[in-house]
SEKEFI-902116 format. One record per atom (N, C-alpha, C, O): x, y, z; residue in one letter; residue number from 1. Coordinates in pm, 1 decimal. Each point is the difference from the previous one (the first is absolute). Last residue first. Example, Ala and Ser with C-alpha at 12.3 -4.5 7.8 and 13.67 -1.06 7.14 Angstrom:
BEGIN
X = 1285.0; Y = -225.0; Z = 708.0; code = S; pos = 2 $
X = 82.0; Y = 119.0; Z = 6.0; code = S; pos = 2 $
X = -77.0; Y = 109.0; Z = 73.0; code = S; pos = 2 $
X = 50.9; Y = 110.8; Z = 16.9; code = S; pos = 2 $
X = -21.9; Y = -682.8; Z = -23.9; code = A; pos = 1 $
X = -89.0; Y = 119.0; Z = 0.0; code = A; pos = 1 $
X = 90.0; Y = 120.0; Z = 0.0; code = A; pos = 1 $
X = 103.6; Y = -1.9; Z = 66.5; code = A; pos = 1 $
% end
This chain:
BEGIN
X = 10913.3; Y = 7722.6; Z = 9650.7; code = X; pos = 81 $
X = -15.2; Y = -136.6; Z = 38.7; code = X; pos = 81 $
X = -53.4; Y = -92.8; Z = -140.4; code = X; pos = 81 $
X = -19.8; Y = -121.1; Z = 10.0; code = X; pos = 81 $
X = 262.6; Y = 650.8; Z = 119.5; code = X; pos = 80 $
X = -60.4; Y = -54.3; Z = -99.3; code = X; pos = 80 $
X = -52.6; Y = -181.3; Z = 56.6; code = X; pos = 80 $
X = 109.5; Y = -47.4; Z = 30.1; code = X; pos = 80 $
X = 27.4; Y = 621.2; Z = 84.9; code = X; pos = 79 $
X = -22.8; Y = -144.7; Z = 13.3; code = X; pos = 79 $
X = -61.8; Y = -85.4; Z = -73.2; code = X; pos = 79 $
X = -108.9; Y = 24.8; Z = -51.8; code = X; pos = 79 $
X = 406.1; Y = 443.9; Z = 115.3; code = X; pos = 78 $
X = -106.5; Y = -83.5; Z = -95.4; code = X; pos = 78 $
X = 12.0; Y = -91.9; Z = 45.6; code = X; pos = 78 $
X = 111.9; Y = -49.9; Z = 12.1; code = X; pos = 78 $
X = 48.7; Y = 527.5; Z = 127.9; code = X; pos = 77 $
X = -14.6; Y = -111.2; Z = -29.7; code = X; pos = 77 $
X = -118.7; Y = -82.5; Z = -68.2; code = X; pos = 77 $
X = -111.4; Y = 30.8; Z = -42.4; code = X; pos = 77 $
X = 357.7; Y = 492.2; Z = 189.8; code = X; pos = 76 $
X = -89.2; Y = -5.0; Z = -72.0; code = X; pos = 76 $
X = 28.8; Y = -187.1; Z = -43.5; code = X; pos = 76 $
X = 73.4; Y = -13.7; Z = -97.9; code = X; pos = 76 $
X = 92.4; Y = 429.2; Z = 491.5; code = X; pos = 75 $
X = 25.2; Y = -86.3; Z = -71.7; code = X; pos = 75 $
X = -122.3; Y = -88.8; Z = -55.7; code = X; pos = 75 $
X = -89.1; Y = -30.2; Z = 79.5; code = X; pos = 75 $
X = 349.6; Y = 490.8; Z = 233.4; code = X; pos = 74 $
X = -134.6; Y = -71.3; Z = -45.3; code = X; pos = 74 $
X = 25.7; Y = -98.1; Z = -188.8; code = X; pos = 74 $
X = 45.9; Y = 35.7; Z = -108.5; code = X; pos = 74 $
X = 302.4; Y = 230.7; Z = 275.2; code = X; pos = 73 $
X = -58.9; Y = -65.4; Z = 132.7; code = X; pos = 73 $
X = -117.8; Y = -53.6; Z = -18.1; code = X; pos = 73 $
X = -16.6; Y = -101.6; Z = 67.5; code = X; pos = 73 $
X = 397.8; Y = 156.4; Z = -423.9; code = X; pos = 72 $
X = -63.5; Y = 85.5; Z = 25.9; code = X; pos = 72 $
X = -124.4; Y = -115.2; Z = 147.1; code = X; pos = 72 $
X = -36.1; Y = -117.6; Z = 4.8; code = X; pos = 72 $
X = 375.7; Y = 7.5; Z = -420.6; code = X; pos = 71 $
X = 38.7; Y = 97.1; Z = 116.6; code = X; pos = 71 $
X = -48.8; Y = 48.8; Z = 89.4; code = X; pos = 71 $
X = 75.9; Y = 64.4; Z = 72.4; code = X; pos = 71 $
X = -287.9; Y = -382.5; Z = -292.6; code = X; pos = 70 $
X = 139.5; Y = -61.2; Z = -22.9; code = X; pos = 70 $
X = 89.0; Y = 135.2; Z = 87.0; code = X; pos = 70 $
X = 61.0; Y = -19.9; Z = 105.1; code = X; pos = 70 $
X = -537.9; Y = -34.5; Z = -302.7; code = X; pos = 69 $
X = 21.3; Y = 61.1; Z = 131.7; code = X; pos = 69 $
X = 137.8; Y = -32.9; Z = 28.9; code = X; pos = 69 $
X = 18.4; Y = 55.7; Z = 108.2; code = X; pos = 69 $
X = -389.5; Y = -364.9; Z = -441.8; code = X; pos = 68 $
X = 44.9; Y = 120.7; Z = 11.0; code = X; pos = 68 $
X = 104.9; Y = 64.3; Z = 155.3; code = X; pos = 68 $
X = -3.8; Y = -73.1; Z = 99.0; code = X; pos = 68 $
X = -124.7; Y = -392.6; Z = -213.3; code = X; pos = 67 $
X = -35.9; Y = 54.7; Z = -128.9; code = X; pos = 67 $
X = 64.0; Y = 159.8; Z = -14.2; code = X; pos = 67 $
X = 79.7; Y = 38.0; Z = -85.8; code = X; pos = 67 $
X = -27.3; Y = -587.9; Z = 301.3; code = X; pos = 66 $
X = 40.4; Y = 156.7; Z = 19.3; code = X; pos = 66 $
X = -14.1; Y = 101.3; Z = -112.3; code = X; pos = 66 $
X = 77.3; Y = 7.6; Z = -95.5; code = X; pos = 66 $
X = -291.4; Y = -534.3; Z = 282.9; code = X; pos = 65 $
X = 48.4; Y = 87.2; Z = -148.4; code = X; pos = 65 $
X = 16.8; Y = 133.3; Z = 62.5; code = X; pos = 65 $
X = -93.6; Y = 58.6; Z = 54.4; code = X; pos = 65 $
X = -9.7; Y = -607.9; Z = 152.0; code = X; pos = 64 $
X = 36.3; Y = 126.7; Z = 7.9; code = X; pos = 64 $
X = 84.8; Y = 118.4; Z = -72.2; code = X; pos = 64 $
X = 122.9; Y = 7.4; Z = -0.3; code = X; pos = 64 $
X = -198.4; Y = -468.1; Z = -22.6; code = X; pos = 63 $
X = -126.3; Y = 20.0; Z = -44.8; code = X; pos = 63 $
X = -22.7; Y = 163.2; Z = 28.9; code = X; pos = 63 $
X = -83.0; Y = 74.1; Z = -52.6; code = X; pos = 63 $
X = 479.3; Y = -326.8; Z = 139.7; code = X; pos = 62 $
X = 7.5; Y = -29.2; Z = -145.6; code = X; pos = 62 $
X = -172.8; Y = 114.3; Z = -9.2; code = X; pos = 62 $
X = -14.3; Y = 81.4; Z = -91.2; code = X; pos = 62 $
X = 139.4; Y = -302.2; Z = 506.2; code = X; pos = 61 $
X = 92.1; Y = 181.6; Z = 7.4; code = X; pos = 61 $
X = -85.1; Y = 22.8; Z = -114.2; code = X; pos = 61 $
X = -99.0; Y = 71.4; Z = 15.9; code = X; pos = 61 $
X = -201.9; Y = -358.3; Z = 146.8; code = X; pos = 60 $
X = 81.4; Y = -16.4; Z = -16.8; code = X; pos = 60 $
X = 127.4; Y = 129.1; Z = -61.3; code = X; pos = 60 $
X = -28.3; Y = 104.5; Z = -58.6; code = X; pos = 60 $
X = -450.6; Y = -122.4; Z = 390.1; code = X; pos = 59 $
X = 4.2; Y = -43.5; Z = -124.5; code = X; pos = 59 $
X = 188.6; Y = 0.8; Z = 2.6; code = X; pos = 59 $
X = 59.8; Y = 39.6; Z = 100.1; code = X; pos = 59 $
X = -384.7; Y = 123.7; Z = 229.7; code = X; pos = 58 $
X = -2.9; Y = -126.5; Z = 17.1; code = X; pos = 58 $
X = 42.2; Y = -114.5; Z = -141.2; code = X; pos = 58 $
X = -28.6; Y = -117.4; Z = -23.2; code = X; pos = 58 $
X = -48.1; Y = 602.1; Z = 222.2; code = X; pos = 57 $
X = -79.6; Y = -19.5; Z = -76.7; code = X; pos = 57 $
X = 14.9; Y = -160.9; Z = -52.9; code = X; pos = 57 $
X = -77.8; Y = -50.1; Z = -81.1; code = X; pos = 57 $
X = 417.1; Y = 305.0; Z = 342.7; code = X; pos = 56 $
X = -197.6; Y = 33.0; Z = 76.9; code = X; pos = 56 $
X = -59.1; Y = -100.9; Z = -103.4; code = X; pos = 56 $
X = -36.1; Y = -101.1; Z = 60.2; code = X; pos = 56 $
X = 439.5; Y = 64.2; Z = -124.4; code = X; pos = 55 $
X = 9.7; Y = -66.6; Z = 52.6; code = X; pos = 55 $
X = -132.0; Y = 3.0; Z = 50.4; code = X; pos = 55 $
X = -72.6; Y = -91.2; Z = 39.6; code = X; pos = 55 $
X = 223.4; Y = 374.7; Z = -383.5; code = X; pos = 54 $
X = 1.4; Y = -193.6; Z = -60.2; code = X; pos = 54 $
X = -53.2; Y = -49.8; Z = 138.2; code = X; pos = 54 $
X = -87.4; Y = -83.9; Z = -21.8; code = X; pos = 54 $
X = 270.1; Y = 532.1; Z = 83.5; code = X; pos = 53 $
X = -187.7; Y = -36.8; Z = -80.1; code = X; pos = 53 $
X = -13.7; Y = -108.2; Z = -60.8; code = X; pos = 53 $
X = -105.2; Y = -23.9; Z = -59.2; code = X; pos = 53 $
X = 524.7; Y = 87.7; Z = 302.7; code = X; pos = 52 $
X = -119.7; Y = 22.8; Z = 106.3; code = X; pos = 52 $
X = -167.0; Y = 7.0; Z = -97.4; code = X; pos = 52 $
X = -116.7; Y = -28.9; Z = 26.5; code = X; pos = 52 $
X = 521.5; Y = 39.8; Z = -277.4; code = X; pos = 51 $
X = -0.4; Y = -161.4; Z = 70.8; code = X; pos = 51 $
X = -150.6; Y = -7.6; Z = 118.4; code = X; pos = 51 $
X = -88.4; Y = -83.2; Z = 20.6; code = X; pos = 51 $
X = 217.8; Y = 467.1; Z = -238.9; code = X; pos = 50 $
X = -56.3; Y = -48.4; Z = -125.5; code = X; pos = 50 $
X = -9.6; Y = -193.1; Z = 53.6; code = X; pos = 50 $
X = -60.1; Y = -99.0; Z = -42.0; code = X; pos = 50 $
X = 251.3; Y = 454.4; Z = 279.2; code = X; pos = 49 $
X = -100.2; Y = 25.3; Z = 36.1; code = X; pos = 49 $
X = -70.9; Y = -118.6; Z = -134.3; code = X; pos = 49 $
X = -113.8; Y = -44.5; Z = 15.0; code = X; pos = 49 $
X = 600.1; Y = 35.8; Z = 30.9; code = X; pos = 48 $
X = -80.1; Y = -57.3; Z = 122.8; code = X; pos = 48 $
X = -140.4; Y = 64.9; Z = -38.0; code = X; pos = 48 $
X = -62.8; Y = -105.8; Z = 1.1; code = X; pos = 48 $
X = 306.4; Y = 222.1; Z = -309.3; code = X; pos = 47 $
X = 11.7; Y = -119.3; Z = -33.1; code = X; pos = 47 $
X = -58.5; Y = -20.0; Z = 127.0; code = X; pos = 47 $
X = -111.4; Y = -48.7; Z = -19.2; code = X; pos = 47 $
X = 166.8; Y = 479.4; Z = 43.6; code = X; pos = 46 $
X = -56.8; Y = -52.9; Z = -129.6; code = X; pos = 46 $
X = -106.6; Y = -137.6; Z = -19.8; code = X; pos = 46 $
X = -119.3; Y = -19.2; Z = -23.3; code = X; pos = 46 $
X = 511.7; Y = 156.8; Z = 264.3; code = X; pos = 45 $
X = -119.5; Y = 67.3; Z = 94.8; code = X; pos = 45 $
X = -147.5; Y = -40.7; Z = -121.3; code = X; pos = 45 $
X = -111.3; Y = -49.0; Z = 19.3; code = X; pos = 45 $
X = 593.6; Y = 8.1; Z = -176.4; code = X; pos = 44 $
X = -23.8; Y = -115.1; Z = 94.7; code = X; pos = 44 $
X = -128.8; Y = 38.7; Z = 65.2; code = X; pos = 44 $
X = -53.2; Y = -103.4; Z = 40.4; code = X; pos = 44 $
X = 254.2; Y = 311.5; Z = -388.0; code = X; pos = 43 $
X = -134.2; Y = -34.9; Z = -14.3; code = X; pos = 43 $
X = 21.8; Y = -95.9; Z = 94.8; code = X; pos = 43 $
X = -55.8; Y = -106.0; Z = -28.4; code = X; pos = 43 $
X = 423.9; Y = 386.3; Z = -40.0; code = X; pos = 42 $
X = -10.3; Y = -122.7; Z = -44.9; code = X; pos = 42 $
X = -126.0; Y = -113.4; Z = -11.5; code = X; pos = 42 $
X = 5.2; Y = -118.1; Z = -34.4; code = X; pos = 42 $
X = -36.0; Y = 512.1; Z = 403.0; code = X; pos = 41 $
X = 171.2; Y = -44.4; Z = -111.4; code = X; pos = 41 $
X = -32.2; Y = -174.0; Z = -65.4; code = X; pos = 41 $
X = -29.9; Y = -109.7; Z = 47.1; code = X; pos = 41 $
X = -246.3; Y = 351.4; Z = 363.9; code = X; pos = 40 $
X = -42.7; Y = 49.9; Z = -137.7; code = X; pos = 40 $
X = 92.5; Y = -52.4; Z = -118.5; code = X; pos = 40 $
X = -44.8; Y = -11.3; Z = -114.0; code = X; pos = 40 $
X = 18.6; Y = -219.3; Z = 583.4; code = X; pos = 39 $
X = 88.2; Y = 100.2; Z = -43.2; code = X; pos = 39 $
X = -35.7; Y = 32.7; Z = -123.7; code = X; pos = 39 $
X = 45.9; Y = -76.4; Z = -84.8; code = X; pos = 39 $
X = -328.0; Y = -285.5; Z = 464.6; code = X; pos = 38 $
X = 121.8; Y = 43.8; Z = -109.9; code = X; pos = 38 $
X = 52.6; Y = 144.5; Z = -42.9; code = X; pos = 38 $
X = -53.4; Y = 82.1; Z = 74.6; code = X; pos = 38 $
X = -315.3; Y = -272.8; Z = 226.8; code = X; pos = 37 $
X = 110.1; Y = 90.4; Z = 76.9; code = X; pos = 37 $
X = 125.1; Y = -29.3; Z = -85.2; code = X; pos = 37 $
X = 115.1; Y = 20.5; Z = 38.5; code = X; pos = 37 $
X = -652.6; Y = 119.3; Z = -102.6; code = X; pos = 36 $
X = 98.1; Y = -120.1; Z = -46.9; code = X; pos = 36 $
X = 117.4; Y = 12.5; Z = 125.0; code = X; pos = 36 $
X = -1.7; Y = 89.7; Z = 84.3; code = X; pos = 36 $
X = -548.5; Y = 60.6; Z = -148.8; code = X; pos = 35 $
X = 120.1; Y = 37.6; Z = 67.7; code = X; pos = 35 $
X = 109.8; Y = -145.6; Z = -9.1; code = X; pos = 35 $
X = -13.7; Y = -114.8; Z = 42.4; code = X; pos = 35 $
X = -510.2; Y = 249.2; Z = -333.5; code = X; pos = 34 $
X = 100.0; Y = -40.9; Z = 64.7; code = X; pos = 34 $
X = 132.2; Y = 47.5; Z = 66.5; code = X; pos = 34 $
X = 52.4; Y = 90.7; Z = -64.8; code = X; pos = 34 $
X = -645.2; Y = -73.0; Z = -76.2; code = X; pos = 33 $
X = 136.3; Y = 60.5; Z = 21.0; code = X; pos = 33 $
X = 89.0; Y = -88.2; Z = 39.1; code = X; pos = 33 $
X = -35.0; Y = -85.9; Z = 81.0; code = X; pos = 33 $
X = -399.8; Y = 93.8; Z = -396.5; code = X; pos = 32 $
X = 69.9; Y = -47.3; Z = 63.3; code = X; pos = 32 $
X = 113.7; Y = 106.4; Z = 87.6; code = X; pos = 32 $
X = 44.5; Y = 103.9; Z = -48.8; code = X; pos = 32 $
X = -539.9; Y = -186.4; Z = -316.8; code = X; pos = 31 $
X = 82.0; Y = 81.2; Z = 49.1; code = X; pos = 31 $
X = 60.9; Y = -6.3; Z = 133.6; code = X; pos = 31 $
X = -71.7; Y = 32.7; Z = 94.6; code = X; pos = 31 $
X = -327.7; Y = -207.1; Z = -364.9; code = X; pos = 30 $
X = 155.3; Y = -3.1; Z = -82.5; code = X; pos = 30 $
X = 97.5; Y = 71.7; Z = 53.8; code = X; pos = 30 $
X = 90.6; Y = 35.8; Z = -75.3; code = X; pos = 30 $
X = -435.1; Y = -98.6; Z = 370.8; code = X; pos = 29 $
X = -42.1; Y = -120.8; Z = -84.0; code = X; pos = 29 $
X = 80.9; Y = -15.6; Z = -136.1; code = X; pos = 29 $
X = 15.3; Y = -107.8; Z = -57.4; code = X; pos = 29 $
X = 126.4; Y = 405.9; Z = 497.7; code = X; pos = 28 $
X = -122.0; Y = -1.4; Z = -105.1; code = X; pos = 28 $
X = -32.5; Y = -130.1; Z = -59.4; code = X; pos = 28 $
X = 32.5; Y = -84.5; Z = 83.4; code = X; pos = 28 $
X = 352.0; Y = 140.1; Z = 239.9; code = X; pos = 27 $
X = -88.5; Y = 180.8; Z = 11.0; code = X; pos = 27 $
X = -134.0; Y = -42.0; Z = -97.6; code = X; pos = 27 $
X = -102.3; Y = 62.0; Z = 29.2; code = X; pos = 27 $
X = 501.3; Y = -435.9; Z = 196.3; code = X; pos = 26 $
X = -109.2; Y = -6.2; Z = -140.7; code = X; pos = 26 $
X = -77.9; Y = 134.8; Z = 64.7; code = X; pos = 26 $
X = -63.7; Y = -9.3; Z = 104.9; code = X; pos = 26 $
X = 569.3; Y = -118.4; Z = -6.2; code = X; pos = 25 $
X = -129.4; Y = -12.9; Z = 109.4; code = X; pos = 25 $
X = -99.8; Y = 53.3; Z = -191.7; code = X; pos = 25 $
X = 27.5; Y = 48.1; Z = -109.9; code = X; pos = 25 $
X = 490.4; Y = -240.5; Z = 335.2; code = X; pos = 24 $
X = -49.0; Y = -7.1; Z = -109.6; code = X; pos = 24 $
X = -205.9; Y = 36.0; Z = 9.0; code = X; pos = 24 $
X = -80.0; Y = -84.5; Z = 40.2; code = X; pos = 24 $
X = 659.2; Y = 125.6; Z = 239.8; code = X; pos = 23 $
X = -169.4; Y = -1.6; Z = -20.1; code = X; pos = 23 $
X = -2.6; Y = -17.1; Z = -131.7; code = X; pos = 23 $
X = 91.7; Y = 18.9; Z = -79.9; code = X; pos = 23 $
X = 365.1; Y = -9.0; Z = 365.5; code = X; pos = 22 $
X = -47.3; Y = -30.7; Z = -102.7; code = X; pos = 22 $
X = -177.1; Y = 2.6; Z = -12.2; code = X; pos = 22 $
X = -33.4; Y = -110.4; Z = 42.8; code = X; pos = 22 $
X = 400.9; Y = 404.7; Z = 280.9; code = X; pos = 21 $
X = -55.1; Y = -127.8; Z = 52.0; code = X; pos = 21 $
X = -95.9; Y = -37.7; Z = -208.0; code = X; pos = 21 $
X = -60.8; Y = 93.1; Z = -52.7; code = X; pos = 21 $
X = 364.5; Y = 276.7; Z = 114.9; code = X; pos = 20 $
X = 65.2; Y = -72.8; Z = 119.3; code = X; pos = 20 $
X = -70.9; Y = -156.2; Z = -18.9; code = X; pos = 20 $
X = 60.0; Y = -107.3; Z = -6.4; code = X; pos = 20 $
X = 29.9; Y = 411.7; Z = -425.9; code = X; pos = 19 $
X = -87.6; Y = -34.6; Z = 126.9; code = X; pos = 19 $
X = 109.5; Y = -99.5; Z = 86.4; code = X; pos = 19 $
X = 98.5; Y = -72.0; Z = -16.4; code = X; pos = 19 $
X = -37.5; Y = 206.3; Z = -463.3; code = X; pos = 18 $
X = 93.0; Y = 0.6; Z = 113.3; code = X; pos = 18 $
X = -29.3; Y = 42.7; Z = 100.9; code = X; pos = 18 $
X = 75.9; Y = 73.6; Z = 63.0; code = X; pos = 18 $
X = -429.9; Y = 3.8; Z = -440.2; code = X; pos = 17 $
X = 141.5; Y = -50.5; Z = -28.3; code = X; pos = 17 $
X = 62.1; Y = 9.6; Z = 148.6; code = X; pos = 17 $
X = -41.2; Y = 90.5; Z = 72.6; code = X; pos = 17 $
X = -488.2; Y = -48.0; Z = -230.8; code = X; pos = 16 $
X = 121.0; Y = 97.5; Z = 53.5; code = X; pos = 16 $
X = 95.6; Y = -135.7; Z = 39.7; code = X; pos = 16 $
X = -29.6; Y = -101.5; Z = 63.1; code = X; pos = 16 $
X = -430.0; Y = 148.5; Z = -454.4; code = X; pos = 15 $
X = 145.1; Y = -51.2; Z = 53.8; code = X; pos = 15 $
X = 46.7; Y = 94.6; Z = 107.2; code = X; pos = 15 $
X = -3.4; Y = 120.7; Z = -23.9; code = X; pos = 15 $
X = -471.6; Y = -203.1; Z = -247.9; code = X; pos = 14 $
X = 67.0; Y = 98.3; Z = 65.5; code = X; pos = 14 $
X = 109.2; Y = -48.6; Z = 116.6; code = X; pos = 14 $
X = -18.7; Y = -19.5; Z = 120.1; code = X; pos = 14 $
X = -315.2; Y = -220.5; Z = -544.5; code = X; pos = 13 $
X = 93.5; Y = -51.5; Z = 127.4; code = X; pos = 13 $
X = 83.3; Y = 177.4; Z = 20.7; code = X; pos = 13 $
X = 73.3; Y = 40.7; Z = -90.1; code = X; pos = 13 $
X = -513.0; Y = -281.7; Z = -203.6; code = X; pos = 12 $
X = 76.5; Y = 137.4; Z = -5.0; code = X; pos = 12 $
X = 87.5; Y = -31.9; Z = 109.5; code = X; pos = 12 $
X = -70.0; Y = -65.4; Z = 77.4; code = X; pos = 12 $
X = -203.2; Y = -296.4; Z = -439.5; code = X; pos = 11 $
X = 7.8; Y = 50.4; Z = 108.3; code = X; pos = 11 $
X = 126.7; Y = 117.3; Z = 60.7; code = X; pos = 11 $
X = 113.0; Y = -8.7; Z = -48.0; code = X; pos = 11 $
X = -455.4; Y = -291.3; Z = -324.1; code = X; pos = 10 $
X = 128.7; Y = 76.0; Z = -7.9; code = X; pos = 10 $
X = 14.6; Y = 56.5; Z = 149.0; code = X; pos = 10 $
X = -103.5; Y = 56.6; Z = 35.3; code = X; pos = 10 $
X = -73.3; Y = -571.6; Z = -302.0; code = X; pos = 9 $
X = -21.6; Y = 79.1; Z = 99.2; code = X; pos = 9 $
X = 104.1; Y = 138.6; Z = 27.2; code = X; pos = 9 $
X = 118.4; Y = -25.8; Z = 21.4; code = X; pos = 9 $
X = -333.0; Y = -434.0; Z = -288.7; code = X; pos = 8 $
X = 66.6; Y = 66.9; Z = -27.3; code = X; pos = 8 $
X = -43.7; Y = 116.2; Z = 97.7; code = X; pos = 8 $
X = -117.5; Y = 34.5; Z = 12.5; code = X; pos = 8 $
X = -54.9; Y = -422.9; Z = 85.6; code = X; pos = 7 $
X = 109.1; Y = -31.5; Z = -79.3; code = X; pos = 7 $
X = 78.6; Y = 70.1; Z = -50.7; code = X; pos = 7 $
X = 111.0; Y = -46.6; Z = -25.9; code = X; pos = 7 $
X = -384.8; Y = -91.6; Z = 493.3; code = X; pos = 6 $
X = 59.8; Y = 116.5; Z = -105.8; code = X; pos = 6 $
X = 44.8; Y = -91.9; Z = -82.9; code = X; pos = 6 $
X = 43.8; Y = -111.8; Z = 27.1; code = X; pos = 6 $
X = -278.0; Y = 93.8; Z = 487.4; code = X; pos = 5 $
X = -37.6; Y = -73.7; Z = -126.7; code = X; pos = 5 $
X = 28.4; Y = 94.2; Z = -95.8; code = X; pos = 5 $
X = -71.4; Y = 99.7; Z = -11.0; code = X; pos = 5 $
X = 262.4; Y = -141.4; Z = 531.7; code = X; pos = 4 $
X = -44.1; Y = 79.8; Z = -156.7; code = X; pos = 4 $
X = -17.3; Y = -100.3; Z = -102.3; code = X; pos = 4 $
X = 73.1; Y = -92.0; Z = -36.9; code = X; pos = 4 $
X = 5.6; Y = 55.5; Z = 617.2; code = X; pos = 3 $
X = -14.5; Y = -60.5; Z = -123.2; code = X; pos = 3 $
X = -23.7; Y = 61.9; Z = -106.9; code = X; pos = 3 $
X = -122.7; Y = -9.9; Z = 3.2; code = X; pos = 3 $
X = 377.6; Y = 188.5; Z = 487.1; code = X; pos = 2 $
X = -134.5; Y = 26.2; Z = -128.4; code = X; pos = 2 $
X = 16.6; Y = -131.8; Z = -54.0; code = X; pos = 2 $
X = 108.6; Y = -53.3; Z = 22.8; code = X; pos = 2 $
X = 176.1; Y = 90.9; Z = 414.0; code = X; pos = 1 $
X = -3.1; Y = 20.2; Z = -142.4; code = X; pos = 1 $
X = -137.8; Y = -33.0; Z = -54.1; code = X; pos = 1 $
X = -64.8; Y = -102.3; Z = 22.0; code = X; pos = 1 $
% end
């Protein structure tokens, strides 16, 4: 894991849902992919990737903001420290 010096930070997460094996891999300097192995239903796939960007970035769930992308595979966050 990176150290980041941020306080306010937006970053793009391209989701695939109900993977075999879980990744979390950094494509850019705002730009992420992840493989969940939750179930699109009920924003549980959601709710894990939004745990996986609290966890790269070394900050608390609370500081992690879901802004845009709620249906949709590519997803729009906020970090905040």
């Amino acid at each position: 894991m990176q150290k980041y010096d941020i306080r306010r930070m937006r970053i793009s997460v391209r989701v695939t849902p109900n993977a075999r094996k879980e990744l979390f891999l950094q494509r850019d300097v705002h730009a992420f992919t992840a493989a969940v192995r939750e179930r699109p239903e009920r924003s549980e796939a959601n709710h894990r990737v939004q745990t996986l960007v609290a966890r790269h970035f070394n900050v608390p769930l609370t500081s992690v903001r879901f802004l845009t992308g709620m249906r949709a595979k590519t997803k729009m966050f906020e970090v905040v420290q």
